[in-house]
N, C-alpha and C positions, 0 to 999 in steps of 0.2 A: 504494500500500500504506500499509496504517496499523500503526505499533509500538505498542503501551498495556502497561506496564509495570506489575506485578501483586506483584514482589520484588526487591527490588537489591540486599538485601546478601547479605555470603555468611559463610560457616562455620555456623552459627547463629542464628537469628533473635534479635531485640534490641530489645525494646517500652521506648519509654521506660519511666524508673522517676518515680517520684514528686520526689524530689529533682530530677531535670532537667525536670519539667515546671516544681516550685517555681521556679527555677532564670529559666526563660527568661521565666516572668507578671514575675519581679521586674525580669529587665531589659527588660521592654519596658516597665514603671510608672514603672520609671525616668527614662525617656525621655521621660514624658506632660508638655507644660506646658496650660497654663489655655486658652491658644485653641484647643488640638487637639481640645477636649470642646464647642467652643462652637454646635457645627453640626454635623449627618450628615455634612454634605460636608465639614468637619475631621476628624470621625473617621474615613472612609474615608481621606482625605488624608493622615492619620498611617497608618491602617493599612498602604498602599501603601506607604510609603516606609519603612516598617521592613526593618533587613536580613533580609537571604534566611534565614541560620541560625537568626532567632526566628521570622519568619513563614510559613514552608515548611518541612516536614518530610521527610527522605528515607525514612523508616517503615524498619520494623522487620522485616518479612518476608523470607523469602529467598528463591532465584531460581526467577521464574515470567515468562516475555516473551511475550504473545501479538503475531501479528503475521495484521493479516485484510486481504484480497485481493480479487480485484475474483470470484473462484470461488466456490463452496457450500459454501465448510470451512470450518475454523477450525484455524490453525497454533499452538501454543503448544509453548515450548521449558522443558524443565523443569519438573518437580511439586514447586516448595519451595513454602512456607508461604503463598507469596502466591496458589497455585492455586483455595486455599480462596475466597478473594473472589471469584476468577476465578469459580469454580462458582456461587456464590453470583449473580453479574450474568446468570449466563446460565442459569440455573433461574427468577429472576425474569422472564424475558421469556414463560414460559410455552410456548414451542416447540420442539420437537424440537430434537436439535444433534447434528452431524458435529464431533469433537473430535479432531486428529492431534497427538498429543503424543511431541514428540521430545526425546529423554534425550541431554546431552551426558555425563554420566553418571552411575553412583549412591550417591554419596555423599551422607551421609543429608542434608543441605541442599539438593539436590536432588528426591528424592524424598518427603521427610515429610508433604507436606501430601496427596499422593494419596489417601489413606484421608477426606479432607474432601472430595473434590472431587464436590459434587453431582451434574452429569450420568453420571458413571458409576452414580447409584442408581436413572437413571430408562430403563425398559426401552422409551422410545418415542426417544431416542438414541442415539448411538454411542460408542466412543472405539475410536481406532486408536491404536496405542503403536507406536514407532517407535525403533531403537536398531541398530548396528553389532555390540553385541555378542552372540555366541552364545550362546543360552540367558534371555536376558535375565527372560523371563517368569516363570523360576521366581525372580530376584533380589525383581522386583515380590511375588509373591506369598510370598514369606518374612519383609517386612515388616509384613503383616498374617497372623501367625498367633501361636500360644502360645506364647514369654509376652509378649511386644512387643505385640499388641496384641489387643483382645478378640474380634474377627471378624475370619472371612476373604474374600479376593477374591469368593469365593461368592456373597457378599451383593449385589454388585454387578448389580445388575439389569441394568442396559445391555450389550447385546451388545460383546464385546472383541476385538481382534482385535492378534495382537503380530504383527510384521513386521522381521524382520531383515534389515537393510538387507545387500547381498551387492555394493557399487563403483558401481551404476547410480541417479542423481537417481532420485527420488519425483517424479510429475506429479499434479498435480491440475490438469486441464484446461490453460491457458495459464500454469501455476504450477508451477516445479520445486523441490526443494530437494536440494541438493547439501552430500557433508558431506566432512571431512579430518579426521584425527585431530593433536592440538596438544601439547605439551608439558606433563604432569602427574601427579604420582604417582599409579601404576595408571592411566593413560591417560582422556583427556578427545575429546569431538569437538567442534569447529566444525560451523555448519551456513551455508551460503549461500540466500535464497530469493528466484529470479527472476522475475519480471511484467514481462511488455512493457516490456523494456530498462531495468528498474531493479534494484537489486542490495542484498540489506542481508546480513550480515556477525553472524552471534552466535556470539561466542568466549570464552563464560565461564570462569575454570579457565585460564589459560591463561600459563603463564612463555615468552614472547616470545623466542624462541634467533635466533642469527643468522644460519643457516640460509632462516628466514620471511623477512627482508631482500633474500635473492639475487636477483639478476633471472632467474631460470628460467623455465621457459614454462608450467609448473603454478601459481606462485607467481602469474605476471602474469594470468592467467584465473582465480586464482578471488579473489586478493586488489584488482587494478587497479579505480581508479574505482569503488568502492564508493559508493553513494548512504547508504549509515550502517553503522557499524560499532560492535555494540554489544561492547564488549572489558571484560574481567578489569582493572582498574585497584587494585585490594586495597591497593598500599604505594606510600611514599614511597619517593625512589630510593635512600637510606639502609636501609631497613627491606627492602627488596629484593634490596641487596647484601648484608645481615647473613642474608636468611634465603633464599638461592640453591638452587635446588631443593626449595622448598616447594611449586611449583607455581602462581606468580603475578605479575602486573606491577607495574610503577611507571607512575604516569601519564606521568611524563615517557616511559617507555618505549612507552607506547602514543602519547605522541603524535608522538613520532619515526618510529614506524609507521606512521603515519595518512598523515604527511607524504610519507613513503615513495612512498606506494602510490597519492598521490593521490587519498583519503578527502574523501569533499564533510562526512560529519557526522562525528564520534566523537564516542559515547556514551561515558563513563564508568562502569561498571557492577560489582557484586560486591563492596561495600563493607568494609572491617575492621571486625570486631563491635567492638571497642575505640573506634573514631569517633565520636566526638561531631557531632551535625550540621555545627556552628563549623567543626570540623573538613575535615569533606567539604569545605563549602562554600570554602572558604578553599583546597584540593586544585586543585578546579574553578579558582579564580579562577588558580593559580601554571598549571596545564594552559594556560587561554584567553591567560596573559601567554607562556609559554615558545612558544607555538608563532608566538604574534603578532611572536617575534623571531628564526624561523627565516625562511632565506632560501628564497622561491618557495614560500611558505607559505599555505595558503587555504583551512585548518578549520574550519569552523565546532564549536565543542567543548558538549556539549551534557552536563547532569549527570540521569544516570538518578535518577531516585525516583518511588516509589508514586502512580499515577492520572496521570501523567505521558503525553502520544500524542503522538507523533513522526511527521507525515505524511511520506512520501518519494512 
């Protein structure tokens, strides 16, 4: 299976502003001396070795995860802001598409960018929508009506089809996906999706209770040996405890988790609009250091951002 990550942060989408682009050209000029310009092969040579928070960006969109299988679909969890590229990659390819988009749920960072997402305007596609909760259909289509927004679901050419998830995996041929509901105001889902014995783990939204920890026999089947787990990371574990019950993790607390459960990857994902890239990045590195000094520890820590693939 392949993950390609299309949004990562969460609450709101967050495009850089001018000031932080000025911001990051000065300190990387900064940084420039006389031999780094003196050869292609210097400039690349400096390019490369600049740090990650000037020369990588984590973008600005918010939660869109496709994740494509060895089947004839396409899984993608969440319609925030980064669905719109999504659309946009797979409109260019000129071919039909089978689209199963599962909603962990619909808060508007989730859902806003659906009214962009191209292949629902084209009537020689699909999209399947996929959701736990009752009713769902009319949630979706109250975001595209008057006065939020100028058309309605109508418009959408592509045949639609909602499907309320009712305790039993979704199959798509050799490919299941299995969901649980997680800790988060007005309630959030997990979703697990399996291919020939590998296992990835999307838990956006998600404050981490102690509960998820137990060794019960639910817990160890859908959380054990995860091949990647892409988790809710939003706050430091200051910022975590000050806002308890917001509905969100500390990385450290995911990667206490990860450790737990015997997680081969943990993604980082669901960023605080307030984060400065420096920021993440510097998140990431305290993650990769905290877990490299837990004992029987063996995470690989992996930091979500836009156009990022993740093979498992």
């Amino acid at each position: 299976m392949k993950i390609r990550f299309w949004g990562v942060r969460g609450s709101i989408p967050t495009p850089m502003s001018p000031r932080q682009m000025q911001s990051r050209i000065s300190s990387i000029i900064q940084r420039i001396k006389p031999g780094d310009l003196a050869s292609q092969d210097d400039r690349e040579r400096f390019l490369a070795n600049l740090p990650d928070f000037l020369f990588s960006a984590i973008g600005g969109n918010t939660a869109c995860v496709e994740v494509e299988t060895g089947e004839d679909c396409r899984i993608i969890f969440d319609a925030g802001t980064g669905i719109r590229d999504l659309g946009t990659a797979i409109a260019s390819t000129k071919r039909p598409s089978v689209n199963n988009v599962f909603f962990s749920h619909f808060h508007w960072d989730h859902i806003q960018g659906l009214p962009y997402f191209a292949p629902a305007f084209d009537p020689a596609s699909s999209v399947i929508f996929h959701s736990p909760v009752a009713g769902f259909a009319r949630i979706l289509a109250d975001q595209m009506r008057y006065p939020y927004f100028p058309v309605t679901m109508d418009v959408m050419r592509a045949p639609k089809t909602f499907v309320e998830l009712a305790g039993q995996p979704v199959l798509f041929g050799g490919v299941s996906v299995e969901y649980r509901k997680m800790s988060h105001p007005g309630g959030c889902y997990s979703y697990v999706v399996r291919e020939s014995g590998k296992k990835i783990i999307y838990s956006t939204d998600t404050e981490l209770q102690e509960s998820d920890f137990l060794r019960t026999r639910a817990n160890e089947e859908y959380f054990q040996d995860a091949d990647a787990l892409i988790i809710d990371s939003q706050y430091t574990l200051g910022e975590a405890i000050e806002k308890y019950n917001w509905g969100h993790s500390s990385f450290s607390l995911a990667a206490d988790f990860a450790v737990n459960w015997k997680i081969k990857r943990l993604i980082l994902f669901h960023f605080e609009p307030s984060y400065t890239d420096k920021k993440i990045f510097n998140i990431f590195k305290s993650a990769a250091w905290y877990i490299g000094h837990l004992e029987n520890a063996s995470v690989e820590v992996i930091l979500a951002r836009e156009g990022l693939e993740v093979d498992v």
